[in-house]
C-alpha positions as a Markdown table, in Angstrom:
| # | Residue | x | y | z |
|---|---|---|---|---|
| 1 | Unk | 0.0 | 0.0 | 0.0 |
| 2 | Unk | 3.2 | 2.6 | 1.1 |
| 3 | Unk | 4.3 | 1.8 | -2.9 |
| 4 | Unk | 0.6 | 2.4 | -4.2 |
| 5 | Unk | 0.8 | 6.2 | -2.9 |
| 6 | Unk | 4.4 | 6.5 | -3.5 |
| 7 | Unk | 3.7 | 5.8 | -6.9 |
| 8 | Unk | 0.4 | 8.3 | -6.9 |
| 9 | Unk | 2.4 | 11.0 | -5.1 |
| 10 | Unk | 5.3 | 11.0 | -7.8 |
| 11 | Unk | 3.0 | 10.8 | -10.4 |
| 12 | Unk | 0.8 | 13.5 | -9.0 |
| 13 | Unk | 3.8 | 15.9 | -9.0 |
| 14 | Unk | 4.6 | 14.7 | -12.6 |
| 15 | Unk | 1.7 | 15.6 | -14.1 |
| 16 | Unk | 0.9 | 19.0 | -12.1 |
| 17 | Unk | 4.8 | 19.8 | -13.4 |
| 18 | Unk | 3.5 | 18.6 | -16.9 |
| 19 | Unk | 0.2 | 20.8 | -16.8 |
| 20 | Unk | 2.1 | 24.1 | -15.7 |
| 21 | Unk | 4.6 | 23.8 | -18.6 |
| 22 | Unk | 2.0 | 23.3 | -21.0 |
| 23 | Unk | -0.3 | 25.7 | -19.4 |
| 24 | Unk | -2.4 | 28.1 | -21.7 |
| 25 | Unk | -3.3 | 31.5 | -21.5 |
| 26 | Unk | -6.9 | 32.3 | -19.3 |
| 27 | Unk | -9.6 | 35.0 | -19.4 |
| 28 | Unk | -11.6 | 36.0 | -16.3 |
| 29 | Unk | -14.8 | 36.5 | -18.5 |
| 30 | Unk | -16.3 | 38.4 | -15.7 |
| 31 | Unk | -13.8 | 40.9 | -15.2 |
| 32 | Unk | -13.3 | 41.7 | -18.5 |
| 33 | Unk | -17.0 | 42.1 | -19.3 |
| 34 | Unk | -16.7 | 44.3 | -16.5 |
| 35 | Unk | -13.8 | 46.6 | -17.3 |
| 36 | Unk | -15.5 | 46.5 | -21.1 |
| 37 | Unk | -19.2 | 48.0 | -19.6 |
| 38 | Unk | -17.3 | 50.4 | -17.5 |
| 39 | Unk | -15.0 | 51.5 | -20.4 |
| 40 | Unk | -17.2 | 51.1 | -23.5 |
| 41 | Unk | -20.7 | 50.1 | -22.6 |
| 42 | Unk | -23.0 | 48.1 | -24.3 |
| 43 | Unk | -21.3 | 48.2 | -28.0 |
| 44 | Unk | -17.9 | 47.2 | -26.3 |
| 45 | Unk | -20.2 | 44.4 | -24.9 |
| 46 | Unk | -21.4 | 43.3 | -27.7 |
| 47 | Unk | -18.0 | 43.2 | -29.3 |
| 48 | Unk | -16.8 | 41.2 | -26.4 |
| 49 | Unk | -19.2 | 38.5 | -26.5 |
| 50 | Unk | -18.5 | 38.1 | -30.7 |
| 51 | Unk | -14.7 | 38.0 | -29.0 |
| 52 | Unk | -15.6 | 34.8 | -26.6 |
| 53 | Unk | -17.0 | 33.1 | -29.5 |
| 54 | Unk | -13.8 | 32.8 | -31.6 |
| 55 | Unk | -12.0 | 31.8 | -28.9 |
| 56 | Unk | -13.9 | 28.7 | -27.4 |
| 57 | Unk | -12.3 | 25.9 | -28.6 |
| 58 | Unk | -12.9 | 23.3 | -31.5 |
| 59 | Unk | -13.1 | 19.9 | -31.4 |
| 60 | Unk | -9.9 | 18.6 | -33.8 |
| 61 | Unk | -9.4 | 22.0 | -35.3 |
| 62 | Unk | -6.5 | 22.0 | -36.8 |
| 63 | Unk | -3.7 | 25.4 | -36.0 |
| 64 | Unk | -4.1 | 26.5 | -39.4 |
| 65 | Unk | -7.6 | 27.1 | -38.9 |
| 66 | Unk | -7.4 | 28.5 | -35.6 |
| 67 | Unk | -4.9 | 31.0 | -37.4 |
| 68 | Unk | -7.7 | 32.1 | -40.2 |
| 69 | Unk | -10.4 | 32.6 | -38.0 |
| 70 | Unk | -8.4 | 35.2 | -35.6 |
| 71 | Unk | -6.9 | 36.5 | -38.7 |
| 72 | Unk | -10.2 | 37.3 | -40.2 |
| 73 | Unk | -11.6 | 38.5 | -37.1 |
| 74 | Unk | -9.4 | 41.0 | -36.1 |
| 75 | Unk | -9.1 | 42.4 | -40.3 |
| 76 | Unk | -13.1 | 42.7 | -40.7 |
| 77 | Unk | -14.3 | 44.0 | -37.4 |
| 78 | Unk | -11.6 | 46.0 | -36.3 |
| 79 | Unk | -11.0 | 50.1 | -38.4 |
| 80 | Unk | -7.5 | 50.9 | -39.2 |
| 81 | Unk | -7.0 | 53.9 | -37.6 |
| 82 | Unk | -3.7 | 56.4 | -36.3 |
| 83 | Unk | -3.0 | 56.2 | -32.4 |
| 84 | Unk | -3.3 | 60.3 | -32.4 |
| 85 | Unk | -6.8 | 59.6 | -33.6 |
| 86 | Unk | -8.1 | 56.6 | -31.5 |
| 87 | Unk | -6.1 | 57.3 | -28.2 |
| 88 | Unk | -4.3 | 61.0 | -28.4 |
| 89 | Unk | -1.0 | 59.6 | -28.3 |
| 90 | Unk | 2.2 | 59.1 | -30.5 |
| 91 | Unk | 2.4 | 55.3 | -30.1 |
| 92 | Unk | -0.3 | 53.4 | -27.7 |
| 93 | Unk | 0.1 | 49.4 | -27.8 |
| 94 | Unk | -3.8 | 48.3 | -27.3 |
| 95 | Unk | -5.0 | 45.6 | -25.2 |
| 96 | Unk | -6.9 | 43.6 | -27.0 |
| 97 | Unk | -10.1 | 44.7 | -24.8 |
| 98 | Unk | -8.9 | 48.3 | -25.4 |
| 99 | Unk | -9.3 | 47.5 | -29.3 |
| 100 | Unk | -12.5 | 45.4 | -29.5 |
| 101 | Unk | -14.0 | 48.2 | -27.7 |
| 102 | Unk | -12.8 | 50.9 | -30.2 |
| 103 | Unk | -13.7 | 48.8 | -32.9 |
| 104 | Unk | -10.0 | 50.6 | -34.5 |
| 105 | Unk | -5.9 | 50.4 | -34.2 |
| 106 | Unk | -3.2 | 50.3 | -35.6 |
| 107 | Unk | -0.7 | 47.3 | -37.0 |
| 108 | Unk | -0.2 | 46.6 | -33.4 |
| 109 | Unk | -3.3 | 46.7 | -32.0 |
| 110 | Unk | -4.1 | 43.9 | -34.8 |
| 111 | Unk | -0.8 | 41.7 | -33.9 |
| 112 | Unk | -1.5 | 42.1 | -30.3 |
| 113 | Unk | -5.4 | 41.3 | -30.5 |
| 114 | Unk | -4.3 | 38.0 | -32.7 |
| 115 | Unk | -1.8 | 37.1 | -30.6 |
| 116 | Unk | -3.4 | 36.9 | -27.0 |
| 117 | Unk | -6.4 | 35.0 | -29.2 |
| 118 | Unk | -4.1 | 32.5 | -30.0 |
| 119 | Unk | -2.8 | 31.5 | -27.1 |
| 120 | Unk | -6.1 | 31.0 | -25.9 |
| 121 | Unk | -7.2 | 28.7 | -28.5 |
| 122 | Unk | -4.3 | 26.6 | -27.3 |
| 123 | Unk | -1.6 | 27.6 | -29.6 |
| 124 | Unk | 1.5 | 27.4 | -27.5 |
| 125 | Unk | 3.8 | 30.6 | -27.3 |
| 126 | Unk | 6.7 | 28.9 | -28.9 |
| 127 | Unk | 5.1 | 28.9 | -32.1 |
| 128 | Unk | 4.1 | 32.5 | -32.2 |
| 129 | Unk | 6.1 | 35.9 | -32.3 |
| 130 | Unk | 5.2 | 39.7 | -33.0 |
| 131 | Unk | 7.9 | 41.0 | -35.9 |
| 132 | Unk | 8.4 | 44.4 | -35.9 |
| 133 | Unk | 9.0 | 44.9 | -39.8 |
| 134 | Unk | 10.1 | 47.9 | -42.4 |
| 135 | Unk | 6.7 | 47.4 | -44.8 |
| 136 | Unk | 7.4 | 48.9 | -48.4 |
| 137 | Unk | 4.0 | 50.2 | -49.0 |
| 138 | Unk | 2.5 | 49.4 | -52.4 |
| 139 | Unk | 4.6 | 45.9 | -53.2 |
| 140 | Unk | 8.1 | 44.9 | -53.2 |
| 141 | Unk | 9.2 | 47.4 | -55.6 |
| 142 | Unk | 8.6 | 50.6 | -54.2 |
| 143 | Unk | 10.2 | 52.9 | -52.8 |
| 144 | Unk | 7.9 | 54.0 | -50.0 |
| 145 | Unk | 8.8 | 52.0 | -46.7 |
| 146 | Unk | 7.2 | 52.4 | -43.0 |
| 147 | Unk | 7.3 | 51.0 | -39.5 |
| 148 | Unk | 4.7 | 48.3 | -39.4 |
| 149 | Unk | 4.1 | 45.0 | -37.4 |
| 150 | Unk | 2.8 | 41.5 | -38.0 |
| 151 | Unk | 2.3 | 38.0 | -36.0 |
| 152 | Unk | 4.4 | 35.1 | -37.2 |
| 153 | Unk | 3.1 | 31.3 | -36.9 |
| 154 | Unk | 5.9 | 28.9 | -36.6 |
| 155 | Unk | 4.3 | 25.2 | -37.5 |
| 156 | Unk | 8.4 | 24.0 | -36.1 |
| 157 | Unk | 11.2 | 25.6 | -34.5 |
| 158 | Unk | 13.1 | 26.3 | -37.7 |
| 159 | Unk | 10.5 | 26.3 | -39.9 |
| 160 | Unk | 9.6 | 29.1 | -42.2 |
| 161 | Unk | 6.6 | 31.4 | -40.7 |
| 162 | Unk | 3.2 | 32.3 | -41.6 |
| 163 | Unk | 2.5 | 35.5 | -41.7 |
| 164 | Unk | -0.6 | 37.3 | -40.2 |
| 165 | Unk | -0.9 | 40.6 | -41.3 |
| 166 | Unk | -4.1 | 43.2 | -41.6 |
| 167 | Unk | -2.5 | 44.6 | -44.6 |
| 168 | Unk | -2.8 | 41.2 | -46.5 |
| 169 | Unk | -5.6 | 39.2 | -45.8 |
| 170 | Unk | -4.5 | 35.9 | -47.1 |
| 171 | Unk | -2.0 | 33.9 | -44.3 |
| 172 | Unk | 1.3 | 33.8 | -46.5 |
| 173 | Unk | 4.7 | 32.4 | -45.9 |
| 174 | Unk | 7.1 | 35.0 | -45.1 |
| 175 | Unk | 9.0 | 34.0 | -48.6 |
| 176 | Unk | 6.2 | 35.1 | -50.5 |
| 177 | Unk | 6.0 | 39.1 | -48.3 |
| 178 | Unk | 9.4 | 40.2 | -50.1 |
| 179 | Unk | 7.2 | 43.2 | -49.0 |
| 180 | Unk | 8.4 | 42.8 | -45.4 |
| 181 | Unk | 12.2 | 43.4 | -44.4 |
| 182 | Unk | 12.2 | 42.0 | -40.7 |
| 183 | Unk | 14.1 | 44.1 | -37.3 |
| 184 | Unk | 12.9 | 42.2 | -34.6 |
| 185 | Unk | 10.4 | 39.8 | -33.2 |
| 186 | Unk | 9.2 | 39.2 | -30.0 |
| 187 | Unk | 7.1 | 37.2 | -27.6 |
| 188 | Unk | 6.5 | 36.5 | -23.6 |
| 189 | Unk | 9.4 | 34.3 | -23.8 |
| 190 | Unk | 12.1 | 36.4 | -25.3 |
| 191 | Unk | 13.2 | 39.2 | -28.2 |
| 192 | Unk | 15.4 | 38.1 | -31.6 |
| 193 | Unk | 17.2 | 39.4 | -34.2 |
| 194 | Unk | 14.8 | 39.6 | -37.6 |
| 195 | Unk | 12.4 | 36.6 | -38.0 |
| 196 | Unk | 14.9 | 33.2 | -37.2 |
| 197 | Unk | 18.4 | 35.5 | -35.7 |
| 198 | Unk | 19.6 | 34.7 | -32.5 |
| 199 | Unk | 17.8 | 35.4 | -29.3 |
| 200 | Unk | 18.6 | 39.4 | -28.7 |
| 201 | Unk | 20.2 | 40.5 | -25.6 |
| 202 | Unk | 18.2 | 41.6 | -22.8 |
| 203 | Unk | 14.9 | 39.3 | -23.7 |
| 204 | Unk | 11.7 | 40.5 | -24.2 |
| 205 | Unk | 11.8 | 42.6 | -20.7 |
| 206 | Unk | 13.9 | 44.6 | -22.5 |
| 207 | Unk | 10.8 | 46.5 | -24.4 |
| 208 | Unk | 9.2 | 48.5 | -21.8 |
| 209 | Unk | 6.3 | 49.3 | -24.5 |
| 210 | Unk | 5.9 | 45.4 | -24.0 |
| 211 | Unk | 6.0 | 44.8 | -20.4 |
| 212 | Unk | 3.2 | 48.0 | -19.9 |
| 213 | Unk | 1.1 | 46.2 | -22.0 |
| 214 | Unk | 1.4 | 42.7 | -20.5 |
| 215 | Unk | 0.7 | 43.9 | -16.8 |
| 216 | Unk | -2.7 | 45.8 | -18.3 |
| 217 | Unk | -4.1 | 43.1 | -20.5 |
| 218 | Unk | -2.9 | 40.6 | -17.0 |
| 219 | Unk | -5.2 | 43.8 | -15.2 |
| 220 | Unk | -8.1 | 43.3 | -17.6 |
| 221 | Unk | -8.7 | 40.1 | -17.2 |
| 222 | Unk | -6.4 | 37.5 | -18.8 |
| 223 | Unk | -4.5 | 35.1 | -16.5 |
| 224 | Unk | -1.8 | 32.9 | -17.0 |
| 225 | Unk | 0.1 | 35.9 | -18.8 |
């Protein structure tokens, strides 16, 4: 009997190690729909509940379609608009609350709105990254470039990324965005050089713009962040 609960005490250990490394992203639903009434009202409601939708899991759905879904979400619902305009400020990173309730943002309010999505639907953190990119605007060939961002899919470690972008609907490979010069990329888990560089000094704690936003989306309502 002593071996019987040895056995069930190791293996209990085991497996709550197992479930906190593979532990997914949470929302307190009631919290945010809080913050969201109190912040928005009932059109920021109403957004919120569309939100909750997409992300409640599918039996057997594969990653790929996970990624379309969020992608499309976030592309027909959500109004491009300037951070001047929406919040009064140069540069405002968005929680993804914060842009489901404006109904607009910029290229980061997008990324960051897909990203946190993600992870919810179970796509492990590993396999996705925000790139901060130089965009030439109008195709490969011009000459007009600006600051822009994207979320990157990784199906491997070393495999070659899809990209999720709300200036191109469709979810290419990052071969076929010769559109798209890579600087960075980022996630909870670290900061690297380009798209597959080496891991960037510092880490992802690095970008205070980052950490600001990760302690008010943990404030609104996700858990696990």
């Amino acid at each position: 009997m002593s071996r019987v609960r040895t056995v069930v005490a190791v293996f209990s250990v085991l497996l709550a190690l197992l479930l906190a490394t593979f532990r997914v992203a949470a929302v307190d639903y009631e919290r945010m729909r809080s913050v969201m009434s109190q912040r928005f009202g009932q059109p920021g409601l109403a957004s919120l509940r569309d939100w909750e939708a997409l992300v409640q899991p599918r039996a057997a759905e594969a990653d790929t379609a996970k990624l379309r879904r969020v992608n499309d979400f976030f592309n027909r619902r959500t109004r491009f608009g300037d951070d001047k305009v929406i919040w009064s400020q140069n540069d405002y990173w968005a929680t993804p609350l914060e842009t489901l309730g404006r109904g607009a943002g910029d290229c980061e309010d997008f990324a960051i709105g897909k990203y946190f999505s993600l992870l919810l639907l179970g796509v492990p953190d590993e396999q996705l990254r925000l790139i901060y990119v130089q965009a030439r605007i109008g195709g490969a060939s011009s000459s007009i470039t600006q600051a822009h961002m994207v979320l990157a899919w990784y199906p491997e470690p070393n495999a070659e990324p899809l990209i999720l972008d709300n200036l191109v609907g469709d979810l290419l490979p990052a071969s076929r965005r010769a559109d798209l010069f890579p600087v960075f990329s980022f996630n909870r888990q670290g900061l690297w050089q380009g798209v597959q560089g080496p891991r960037g000094p510092g880490g992802a704690a690095s970008l205070s713009r980052w950490q600001e936003l990760l302690a008010r989306v943990k404030a609104e309502g996700f858990d696990g962040i």
